[in-house]
C-alpha positions as CSV (number, residue, x, y, z in Angstrom):
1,X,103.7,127.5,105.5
2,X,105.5,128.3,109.1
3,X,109.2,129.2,108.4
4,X,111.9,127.6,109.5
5,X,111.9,129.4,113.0
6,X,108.4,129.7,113.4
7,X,108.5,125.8,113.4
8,X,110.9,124.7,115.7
9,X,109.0,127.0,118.4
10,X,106.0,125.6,117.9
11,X,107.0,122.2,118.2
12,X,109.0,122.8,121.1
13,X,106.4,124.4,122.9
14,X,103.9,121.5,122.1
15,X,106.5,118.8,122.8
16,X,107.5,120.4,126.5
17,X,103.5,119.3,127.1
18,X,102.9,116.5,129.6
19,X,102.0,113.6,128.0
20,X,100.2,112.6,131.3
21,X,98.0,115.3,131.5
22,X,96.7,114.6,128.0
23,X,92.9,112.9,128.2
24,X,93.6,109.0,126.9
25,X,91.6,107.9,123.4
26,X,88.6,105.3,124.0
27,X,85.9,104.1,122.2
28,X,83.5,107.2,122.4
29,X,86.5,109.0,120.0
30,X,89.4,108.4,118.4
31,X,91.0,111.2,116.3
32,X,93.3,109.9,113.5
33,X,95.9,112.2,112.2
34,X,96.7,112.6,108.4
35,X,99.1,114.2,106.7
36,X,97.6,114.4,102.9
37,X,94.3,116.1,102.0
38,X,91.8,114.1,99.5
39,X,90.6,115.1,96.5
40,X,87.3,112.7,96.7
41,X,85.6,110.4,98.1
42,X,84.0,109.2,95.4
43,X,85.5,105.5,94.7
44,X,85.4,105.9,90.8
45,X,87.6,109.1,90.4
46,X,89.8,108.8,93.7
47,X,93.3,107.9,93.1
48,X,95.4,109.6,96.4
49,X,96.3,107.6,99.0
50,X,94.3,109.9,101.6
51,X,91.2,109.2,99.9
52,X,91.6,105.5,99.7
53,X,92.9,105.5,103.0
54,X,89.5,107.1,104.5
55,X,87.4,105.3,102.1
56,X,87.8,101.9,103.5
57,X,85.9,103.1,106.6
58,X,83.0,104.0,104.8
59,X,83.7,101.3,101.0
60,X,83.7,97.9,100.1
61,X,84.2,96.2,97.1
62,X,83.2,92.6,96.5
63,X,86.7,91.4,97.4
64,X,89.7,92.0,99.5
65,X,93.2,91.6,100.2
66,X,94.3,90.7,103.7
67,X,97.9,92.3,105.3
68,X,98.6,88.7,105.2
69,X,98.4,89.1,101.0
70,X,95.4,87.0,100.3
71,X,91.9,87.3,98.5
72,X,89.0,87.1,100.1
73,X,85.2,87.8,99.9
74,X,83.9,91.0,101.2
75,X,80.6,92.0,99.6
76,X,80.5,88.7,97.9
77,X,79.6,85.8,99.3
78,X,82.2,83.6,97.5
79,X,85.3,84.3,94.9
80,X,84.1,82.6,91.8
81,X,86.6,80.6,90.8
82,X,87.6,78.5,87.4
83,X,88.1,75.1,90.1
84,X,84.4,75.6,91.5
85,X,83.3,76.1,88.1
86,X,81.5,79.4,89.5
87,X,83.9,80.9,86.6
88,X,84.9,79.4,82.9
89,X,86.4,80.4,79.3
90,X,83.9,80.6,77.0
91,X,84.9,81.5,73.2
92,X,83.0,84.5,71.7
93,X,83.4,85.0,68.2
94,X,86.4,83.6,67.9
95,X,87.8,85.5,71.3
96,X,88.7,83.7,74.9
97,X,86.6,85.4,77.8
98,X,85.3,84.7,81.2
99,X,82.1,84.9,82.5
100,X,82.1,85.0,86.3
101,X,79.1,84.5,89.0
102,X,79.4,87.0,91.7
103,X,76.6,86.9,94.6
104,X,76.3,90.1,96.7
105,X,75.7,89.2,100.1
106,X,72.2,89.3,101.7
107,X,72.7,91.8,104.4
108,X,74.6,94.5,102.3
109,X,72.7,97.8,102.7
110,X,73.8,101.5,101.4
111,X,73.6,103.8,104.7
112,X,70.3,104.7,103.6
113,X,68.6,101.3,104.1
114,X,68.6,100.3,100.5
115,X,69.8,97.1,99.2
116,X,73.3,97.0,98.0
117,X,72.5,95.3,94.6
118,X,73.9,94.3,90.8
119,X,72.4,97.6,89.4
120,X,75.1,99.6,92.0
121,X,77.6,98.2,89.9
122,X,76.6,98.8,86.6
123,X,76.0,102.3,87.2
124,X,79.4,102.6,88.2
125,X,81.0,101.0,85.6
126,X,78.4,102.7,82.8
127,X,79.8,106.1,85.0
128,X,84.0,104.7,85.2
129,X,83.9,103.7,81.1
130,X,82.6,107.2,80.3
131,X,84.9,109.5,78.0
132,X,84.0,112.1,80.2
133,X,85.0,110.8,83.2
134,X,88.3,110.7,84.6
135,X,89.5,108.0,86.2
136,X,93.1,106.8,87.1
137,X,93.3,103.1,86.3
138,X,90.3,103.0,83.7
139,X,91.5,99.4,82.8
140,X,89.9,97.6,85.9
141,X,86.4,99.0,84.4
142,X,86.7,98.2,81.4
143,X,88.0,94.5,81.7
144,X,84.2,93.7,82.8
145,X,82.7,94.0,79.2
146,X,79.0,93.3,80.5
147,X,76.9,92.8,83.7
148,X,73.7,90.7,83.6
149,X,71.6,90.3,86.4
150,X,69.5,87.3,87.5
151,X,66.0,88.3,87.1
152,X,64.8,86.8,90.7
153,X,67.7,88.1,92.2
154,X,69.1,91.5,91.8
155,X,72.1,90.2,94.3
156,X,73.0,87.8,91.6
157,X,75.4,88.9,88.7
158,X,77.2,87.1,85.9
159,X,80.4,89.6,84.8
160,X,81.7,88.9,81.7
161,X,85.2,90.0,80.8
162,X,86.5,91.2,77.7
163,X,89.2,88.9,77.8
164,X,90.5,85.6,80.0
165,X,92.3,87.9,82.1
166,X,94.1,85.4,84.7
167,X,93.3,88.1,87.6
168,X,89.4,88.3,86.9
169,X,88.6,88.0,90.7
170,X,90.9,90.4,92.0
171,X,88.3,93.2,92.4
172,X,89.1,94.6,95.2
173,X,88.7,98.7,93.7
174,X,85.8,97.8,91.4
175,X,83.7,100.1,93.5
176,X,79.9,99.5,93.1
177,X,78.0,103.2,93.7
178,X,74.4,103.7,94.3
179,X,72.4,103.5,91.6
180,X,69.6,104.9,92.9
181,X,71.7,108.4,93.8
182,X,74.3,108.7,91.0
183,X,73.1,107.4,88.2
184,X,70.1,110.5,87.6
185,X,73.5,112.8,88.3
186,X,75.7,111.1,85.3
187,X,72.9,111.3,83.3
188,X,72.0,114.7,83.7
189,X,75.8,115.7,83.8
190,X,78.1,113.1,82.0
191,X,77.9,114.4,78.6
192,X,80.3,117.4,79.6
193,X,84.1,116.5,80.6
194,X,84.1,116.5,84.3
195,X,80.6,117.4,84.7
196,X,80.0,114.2,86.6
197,X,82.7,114.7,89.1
198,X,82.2,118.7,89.8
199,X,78.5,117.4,90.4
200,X,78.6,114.0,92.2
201,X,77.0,113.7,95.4
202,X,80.0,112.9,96.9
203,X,81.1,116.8,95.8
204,X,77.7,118.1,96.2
205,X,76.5,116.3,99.2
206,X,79.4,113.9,100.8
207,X,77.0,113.2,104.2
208,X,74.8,111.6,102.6
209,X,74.7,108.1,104.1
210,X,73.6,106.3,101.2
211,X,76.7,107.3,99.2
212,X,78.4,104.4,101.7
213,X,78.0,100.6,102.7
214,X,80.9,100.4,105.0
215,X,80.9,100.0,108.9
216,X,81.0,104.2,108.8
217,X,79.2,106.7,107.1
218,X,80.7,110.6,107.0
219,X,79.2,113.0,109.0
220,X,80.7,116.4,108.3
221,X,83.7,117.3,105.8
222,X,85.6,120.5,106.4
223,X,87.7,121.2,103.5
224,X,91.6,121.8,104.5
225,X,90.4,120.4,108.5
226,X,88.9,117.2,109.0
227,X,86.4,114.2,107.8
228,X,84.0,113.0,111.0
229,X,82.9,109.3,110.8
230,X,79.8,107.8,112.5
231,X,79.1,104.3,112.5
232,X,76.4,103.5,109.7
233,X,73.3,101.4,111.3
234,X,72.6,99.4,108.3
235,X,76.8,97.9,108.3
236,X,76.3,94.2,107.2
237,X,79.2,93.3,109.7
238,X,80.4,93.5,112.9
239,X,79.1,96.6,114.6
240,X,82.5,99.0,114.7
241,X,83.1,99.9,118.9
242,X,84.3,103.2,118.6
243,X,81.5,106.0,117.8
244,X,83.1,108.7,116.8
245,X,86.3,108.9,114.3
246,X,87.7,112.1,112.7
247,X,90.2,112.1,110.7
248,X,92.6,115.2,111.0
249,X,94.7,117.0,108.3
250,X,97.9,118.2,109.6
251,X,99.7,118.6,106.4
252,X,102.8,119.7,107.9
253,X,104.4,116.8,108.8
254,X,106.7,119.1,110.9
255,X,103.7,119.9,113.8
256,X,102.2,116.1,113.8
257,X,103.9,114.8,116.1
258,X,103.2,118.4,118.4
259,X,99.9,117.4,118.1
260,X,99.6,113.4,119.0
261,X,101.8,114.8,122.4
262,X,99.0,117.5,122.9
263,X,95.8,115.5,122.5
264,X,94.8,117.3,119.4
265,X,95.1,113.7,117.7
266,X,95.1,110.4,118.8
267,X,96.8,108.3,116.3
268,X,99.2,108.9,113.3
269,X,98.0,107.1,110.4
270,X,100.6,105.5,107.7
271,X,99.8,108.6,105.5
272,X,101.2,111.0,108.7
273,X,104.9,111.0,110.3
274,X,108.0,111.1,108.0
275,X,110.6,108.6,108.2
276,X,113.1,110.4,110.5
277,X,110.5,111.8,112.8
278,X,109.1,108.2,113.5
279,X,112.6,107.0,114.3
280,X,113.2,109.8,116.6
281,X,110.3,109.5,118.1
282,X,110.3,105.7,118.5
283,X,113.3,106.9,121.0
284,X,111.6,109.4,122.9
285,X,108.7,107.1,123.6
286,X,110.9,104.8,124.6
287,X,113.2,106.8,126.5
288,X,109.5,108.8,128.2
289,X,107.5,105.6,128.6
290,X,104.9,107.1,126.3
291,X,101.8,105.5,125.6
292,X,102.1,105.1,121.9
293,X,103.5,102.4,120.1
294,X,105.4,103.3,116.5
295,X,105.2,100.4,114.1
296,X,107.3,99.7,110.8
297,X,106.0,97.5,108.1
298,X,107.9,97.0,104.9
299,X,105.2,97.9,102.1
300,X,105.3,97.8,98.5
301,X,104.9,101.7,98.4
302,X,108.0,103.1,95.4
303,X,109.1,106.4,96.0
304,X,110.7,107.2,92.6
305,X,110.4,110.4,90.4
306,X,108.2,110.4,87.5
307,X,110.2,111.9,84.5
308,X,108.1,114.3,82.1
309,X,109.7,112.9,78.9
310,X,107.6,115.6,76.4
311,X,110.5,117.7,78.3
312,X,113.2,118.3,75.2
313,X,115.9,117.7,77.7
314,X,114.4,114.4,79.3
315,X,113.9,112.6,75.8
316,X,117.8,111.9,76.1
317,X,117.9,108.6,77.5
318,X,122.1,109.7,78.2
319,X,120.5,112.6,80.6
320,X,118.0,110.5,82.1
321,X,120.6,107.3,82.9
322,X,123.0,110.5,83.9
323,X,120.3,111.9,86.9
324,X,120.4,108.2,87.8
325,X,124.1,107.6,88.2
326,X,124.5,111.0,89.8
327,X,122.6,110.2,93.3
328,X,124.1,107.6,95.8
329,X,121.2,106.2,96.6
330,X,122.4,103.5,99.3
331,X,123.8,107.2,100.7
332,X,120.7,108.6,100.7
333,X,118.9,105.9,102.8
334,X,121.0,105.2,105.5
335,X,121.6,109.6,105.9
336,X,118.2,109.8,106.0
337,X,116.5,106.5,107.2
338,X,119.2,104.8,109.1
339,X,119.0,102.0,106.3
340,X,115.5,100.8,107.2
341,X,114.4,101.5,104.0
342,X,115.7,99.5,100.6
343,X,117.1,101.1,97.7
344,X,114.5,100.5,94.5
345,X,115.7,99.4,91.5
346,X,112.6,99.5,90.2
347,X,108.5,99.3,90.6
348,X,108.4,96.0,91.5
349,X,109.0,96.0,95.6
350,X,110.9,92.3,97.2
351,X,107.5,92.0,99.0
352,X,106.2,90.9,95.5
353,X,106.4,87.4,94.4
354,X,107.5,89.0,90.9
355,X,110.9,91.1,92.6
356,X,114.2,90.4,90.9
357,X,117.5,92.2,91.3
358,X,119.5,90.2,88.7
359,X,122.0,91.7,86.8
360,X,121.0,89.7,83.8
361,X,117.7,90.4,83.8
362,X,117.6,94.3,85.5
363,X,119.8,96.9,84.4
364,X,121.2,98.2,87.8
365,X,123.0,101.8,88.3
366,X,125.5,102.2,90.8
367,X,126.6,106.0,92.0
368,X,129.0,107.1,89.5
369,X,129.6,110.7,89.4
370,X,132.5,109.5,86.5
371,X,129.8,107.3,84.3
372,X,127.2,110.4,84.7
373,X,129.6,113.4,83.4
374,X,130.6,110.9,80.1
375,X,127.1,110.5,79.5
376,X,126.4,113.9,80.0
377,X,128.7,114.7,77.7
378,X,128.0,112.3,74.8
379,X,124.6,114.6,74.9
380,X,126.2,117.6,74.3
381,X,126.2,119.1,77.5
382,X,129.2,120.6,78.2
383,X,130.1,121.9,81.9
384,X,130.9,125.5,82.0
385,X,132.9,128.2,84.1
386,X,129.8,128.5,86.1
387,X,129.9,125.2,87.1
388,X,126.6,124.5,85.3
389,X,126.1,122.7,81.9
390,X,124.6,124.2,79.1
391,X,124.5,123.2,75.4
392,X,123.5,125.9,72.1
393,X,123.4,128.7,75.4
394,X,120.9,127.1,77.1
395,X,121.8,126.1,81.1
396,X,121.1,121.8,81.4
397,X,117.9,123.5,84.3
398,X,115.0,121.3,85.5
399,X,111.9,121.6,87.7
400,X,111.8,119.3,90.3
401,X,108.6,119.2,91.8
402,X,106.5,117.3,95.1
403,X,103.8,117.9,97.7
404,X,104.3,120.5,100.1
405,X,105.1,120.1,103.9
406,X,106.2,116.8,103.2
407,X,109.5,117.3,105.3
408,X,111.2,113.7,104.2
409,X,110.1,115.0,100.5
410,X,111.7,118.1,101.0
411,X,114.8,116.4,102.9
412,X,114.9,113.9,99.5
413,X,114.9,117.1,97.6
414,X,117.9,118.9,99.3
415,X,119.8,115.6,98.9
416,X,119.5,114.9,95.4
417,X,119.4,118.8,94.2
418,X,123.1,119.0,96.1
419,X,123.9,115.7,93.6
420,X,122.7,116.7,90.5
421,X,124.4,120.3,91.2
422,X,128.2,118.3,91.3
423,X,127.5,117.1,87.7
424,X,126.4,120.7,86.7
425,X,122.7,119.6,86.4
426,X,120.5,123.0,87.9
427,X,117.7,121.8,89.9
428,X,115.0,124.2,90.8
429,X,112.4,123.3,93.8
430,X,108.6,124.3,93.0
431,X,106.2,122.4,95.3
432,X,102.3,122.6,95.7
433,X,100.0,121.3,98.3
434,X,99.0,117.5,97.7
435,X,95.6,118.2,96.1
436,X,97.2,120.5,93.3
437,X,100.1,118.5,93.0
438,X,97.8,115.4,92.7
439,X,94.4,116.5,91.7
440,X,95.6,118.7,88.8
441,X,99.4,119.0,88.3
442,X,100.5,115.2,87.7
443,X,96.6,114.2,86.6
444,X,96.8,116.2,83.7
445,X,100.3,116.4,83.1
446,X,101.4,119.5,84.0
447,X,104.6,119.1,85.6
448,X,107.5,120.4,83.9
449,X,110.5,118.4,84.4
450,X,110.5,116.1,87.6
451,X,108.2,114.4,89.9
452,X,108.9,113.2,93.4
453,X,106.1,110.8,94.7
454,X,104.9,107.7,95.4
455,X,102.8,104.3,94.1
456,X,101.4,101.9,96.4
457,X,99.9,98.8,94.6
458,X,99.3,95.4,95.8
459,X,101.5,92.0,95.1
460,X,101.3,90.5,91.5
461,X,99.7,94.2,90.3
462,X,99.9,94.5,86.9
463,X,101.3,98.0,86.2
464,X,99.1,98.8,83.0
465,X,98.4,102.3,84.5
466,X,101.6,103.6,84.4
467,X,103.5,101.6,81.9
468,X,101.0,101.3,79.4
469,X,101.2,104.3,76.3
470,X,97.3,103.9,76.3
471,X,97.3,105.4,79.9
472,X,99.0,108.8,78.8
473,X,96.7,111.3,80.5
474,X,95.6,113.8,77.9
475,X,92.3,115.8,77.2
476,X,91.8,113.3,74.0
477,X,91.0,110.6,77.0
478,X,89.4,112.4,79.5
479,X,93.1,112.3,81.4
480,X,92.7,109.0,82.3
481,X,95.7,106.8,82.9
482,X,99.2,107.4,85.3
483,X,101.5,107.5,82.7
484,X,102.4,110.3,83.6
485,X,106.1,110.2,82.0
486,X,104.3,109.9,79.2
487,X,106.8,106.8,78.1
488,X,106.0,105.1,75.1
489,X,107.4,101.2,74.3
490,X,106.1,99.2,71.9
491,X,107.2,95.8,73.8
492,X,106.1,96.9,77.4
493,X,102.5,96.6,75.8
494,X,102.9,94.0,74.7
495,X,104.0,92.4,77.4
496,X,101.1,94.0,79.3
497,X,99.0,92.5,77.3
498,X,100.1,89.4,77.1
499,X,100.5,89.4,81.3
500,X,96.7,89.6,81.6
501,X,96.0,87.1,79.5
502,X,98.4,84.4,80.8
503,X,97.4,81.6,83.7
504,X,101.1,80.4,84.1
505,X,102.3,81.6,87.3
506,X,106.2,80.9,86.1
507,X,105.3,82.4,82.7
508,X,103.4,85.5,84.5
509,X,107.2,86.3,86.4
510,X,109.2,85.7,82.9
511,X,106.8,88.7,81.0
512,X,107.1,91.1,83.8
513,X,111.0,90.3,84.1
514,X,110.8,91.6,80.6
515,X,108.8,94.8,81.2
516,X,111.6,95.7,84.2
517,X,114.5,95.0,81.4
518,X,112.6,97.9,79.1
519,X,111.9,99.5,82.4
520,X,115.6,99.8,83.8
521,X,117.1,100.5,80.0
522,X,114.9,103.1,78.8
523,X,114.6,104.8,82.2
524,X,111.4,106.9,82.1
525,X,111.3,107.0,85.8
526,X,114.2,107.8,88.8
527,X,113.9,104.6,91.2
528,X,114.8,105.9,94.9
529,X,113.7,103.2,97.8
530,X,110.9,101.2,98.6
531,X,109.4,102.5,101.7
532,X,107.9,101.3,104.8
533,X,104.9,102.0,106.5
534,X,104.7,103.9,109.6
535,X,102.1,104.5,112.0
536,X,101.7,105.6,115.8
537,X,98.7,104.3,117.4
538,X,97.5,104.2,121.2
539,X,99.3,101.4,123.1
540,X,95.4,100.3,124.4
541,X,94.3,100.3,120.7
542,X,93.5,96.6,119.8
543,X,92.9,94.7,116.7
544,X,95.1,97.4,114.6
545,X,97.2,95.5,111.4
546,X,98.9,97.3,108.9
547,X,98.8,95.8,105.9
548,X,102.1,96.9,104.1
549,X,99.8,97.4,100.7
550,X,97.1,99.8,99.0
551,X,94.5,98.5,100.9
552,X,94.7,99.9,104.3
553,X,93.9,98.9,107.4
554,X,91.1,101.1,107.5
555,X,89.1,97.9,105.7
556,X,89.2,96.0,109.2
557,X,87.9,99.6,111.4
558,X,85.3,97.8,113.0
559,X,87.3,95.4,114.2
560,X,89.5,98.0,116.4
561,X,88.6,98.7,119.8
562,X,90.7,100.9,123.0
């Protein structure tokens, strides 16, 4: 990483650049700038934003959500549904289950000219249920207990669920793969833990164009540089205008706006520009008459910080309601963000139908240096000459760690650190690059103490993957799962449990309500804001939405145009 100095000249050099004499983006190109690496782009295992992000140029799944938050078909020709009697609630052996008819759409090709089919998602569900397999949210796998496949029609598929889960249709990242690729590399590989990922074709050969049924296929991946797309010939869809896209990483957020004034990049995607660069630089364009337009759309992304709760100190529920009342949050967003960003008071963002910030339902916690030092106290840690805590000789220390380069991150991290230090809490700063801190560090658990990052889900999302105690990544479950706290309540799976299974919408809100209750009291994880999305794109770039959820706008590429 550039030092402090080393930065600022950069930047300053790049910025003094004439924004006229840079070549405008059109439809032969467009270079998209990213600030997060990916660790895949196979759709099973992925579970980074960045990936997702560049997989909906070259994925789809059989449905979709639209920015304006509603289902629709994709690779399906219809949503089966319990109305249209496409779906229905069968009893087996004693058990309520649905049994859903999904029909792929004619046209739907892999980039190699083969059909997109029922057997493409059996293989990657027989792949996604594996033991051996890791895979983030194993849930939406295996809620589809069986596939069966009409024997005229390999396009035609009855799912049946393990359960009358109320969400059955919503299956918008149950990924089909092809068969006819990935399922002789399972075979030969799946019996050893993470044999299949190390030797997936998307690892082993990620230009291939029949790993991808999109509007794009890749082209060329260079590790720590840049993904090139090329529109893929046998697209069911529109035909995408722009030939070319490549997708930069500039993981510095620091230099990416040097390099949107230079040329290098085109367009700053929502994983790109920190918060207080895109509101300084929403001035400048304004101020130059650049030809960029910055837009904010509130998302349902939660910045919070994962707390490792194997950690002897973090079991205390004093010490973790004591890191909470130590931070003034509501501080902390208008020092930083001006105040267009919302304090979170927990996972649930007020784009969701399920939000609630009542008193009697939500425990809240106000900054209260006063409540955090009793607290502190009650669990034995006693503040010293030092102006540190300690308790049986051992300094109240933590390890507070997120991705590297991340300058709003890093700005968080100075804030808080500065907090915790007035109530004698040490706070030491050790940060990796994304794909460690994602692919391996919070995957498997690894942290130490604290986590800074962020979860972007979709509206009415049930939060089984990180709430749930069977989601504990360990080596026992192939580290599958994203609880990564590692938080354990026996009425949060319950509730889970119960969520799926109920068709009430008003009785749906009342059992999540109750999961935030345990949520807010127990305190496995540090709420900090909901965050909005931020993108810069080309003021000649057309048909560009964000959609303010985890499945980006990338899912409408073909549709942009300069």
């Amino acid at each position: 990483m550039l030092n402090r100095l080393a930065k600022g000249l950069l930047l300053g050099a790049a910025l003094g650049m004439s924004a006229q004499a840079v070549a405008a983006p059109s439809n032969a190109e467009l270079k998209i700038g990213i600030s997060q690496e990916f660790e895949t782009m196979n759709p099973i295992i992925m579970s980074m934003s960045a990936s997702a992000y560049m997989y909906r140029m070259v994925g789809r799944s059989l449905v979709n959500l639209t920015p304006e938050g509603k289902w629709v078909p994709q690779l399906a020709k219809e949503i089966p549904s319990l109305e249209k009697g496409t779906a229905k609630i069968i009893d087996d052996g004693g058990k309520k289950k649905i049994v859903a008819n999904w029909e792929i759409i004619d046209a739907a090709k892999w980039g190699d000219g083969k059909p997109v089919i029922c057997a493409d998602f059996i293989a990657s569900q027989k792949i996604a249920t594996s033991p051996n397999v890791a895979v983030g949210e194993k849930e939406q796998w295996t809620q589809v207990e069986k596939i069966d496949v009409d024997p005229k029609n390999p396009k035609k598929c009855t799912f049946k669920y393990d359960k009358a889960i109320w969400s059955f249709y919503q299956l918008a990242q149950f990924f089909p793969v092809p068969a006819h690729l990935e399922l002789d590399v399972f075979e030969k590989h799946g019996k050893a833990k993470e044999g299949y990922e190390k030797n997936s074709n998307y690892v082993r050969n990620a230009t291939n164009p029949g790993l991808y049924n999109g509007p794009y296929v890749i082209t060329e991946v260079k590790l720590g540089s840049h993904v090139a797309f090329a529109p893929n010939p046998h697209f069911y869809g529109k035909k995408p205008t722009i030939q070319k896209v490549i997708v930069k990483l500039i993981p510095n957020t620091g230099t990416m706006e040097a390099n949107l004034r230079s040329g290098t990049i085109d367009m700053v995607s929502v994983l790109g520009l920190d918060f207080d660069q895109a509101l300084a630089f929403e001035k400048k364009a304004k101020a130059e008459n650049l030809p960029f337009a910055i837009q904010f759309v509130p998302s349902v992304t939660y910045e919070h910080i994962d707390l490792n709760l194997d950690n002897p100190i973090l079991k205390d529920a004093k010490v973790r309601k004591a890191l909470l009342y130590s931070i003034n949050r509501d501080d902390l967003v208008k020092a930083l963000f001006e105040g267009r960003q919302e304090v979170a008071m927990h996972n649930i963002s007020p784009k969701d139908p399920w939000f609630t910030k009542d008193p009697k339902t939500v425990t809240l916690y106000s900054y209260s240096k006063r409540t955090a030092g009793k607290l502190l106290d009650k669990a034995g840690w006693k503040m010293g000459a030092d102006g540190f805590r300690s308790k049986d000789g051992k300094r109240l220390s933590l390890v507070f760690q997120t991705t590297a380069g991340n300058k709003t991150r890093e700005l968080v991290q100075v804030y808080l650190q500065n907090q915790w230090k007035q109530n004698g809490i040490e706070v030491l700063v050790k940060n990796e690059p994304a794909r460690v801190f994602f692919g391996d560090t919070m995957s498997k658990r690894k942290f130490a103490g604290m986590a800074l990052f962020a979860w972007v889900s979709s509206p009415e999302n049930s939060p089984r993957s990180t709430l749930s105690s069977k989601a504990i990544p360990s080596n026992k479950n192939g580290w599958s799962g994203q609880n990564y706290m590692g938080w354990t309540n026996a009425s949060v799976d319950k509730d889970l449990d119960a969520l799926d299974l109920e068709f009430d919408a008003t009785k749906r809100t009342a059992i999540v309500h109750d999961i935030l209750k345990n949520y807010t009291e127990d305190v496995p994880v540090l709420p900090l804001y909901y965050r909005s999305d931020i993108s810069v794109v080309p003021k000649t770039l057309k048909n560009y939405k964000m959609s303010g959820h985890q499945f980006y706008e990338t899912n409408y590429i073909e549709d942009w145009s300069l």
